[in-house]
C-alpha positions as CSV (number, residue, x, y, z in Angstrom):
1,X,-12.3,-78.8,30.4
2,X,-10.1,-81.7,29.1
3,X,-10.7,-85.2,29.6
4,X,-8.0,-85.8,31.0
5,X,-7.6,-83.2,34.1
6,X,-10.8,-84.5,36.0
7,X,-10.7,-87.5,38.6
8,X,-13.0,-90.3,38.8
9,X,-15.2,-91.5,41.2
10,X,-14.0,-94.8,40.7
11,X,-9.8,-94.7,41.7
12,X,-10.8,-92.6,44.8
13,X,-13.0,-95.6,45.9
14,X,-10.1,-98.5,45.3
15,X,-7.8,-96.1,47.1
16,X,-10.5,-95.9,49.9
17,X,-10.8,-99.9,50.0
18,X,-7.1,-100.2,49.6
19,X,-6.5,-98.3,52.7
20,X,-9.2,-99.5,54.8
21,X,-8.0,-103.0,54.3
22,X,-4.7,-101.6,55.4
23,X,-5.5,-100.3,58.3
24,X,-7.5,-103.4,59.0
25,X,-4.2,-105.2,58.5
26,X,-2.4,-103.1,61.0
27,X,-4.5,-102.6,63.3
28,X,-5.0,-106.5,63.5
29,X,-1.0,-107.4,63.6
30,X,-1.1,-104.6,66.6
31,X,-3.9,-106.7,68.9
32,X,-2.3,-110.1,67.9
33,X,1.4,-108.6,68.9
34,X,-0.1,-107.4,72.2
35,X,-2.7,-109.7,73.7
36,X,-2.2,-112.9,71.7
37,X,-4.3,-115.0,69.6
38,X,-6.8,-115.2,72.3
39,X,-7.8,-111.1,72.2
40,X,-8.6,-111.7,68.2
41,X,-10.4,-114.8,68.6
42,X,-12.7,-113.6,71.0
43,X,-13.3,-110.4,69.6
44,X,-14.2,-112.3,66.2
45,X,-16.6,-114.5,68.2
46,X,-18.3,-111.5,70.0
47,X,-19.5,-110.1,67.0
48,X,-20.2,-113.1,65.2
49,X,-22.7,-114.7,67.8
């Protein structure tokens, strides 16, 4: 086997992060077009206290 033709562990993890954080992104742009401000503010506050 080559060095060359085997993936790391280590770009399929940033990938991961990178689209989790994308669809964090979305899916937050998504509640604040639909209910406002308000809907993320008190979903922050639910889990935070």
């Amino acid at each position: 086997m080559t060095p060359g033709t085997t993936i790391g562990w280590r770009p399929v993890l940033l990938w991961g992060l990178a689209s989790l954080v994308v669809a964090a992104t979305v899916v937050s742009f998504i509640l604040w077009g639909l209910n406002g401000p308000a809907y993320l503010v008190d979903l922050i506050a639910a889990y935070c206290l």
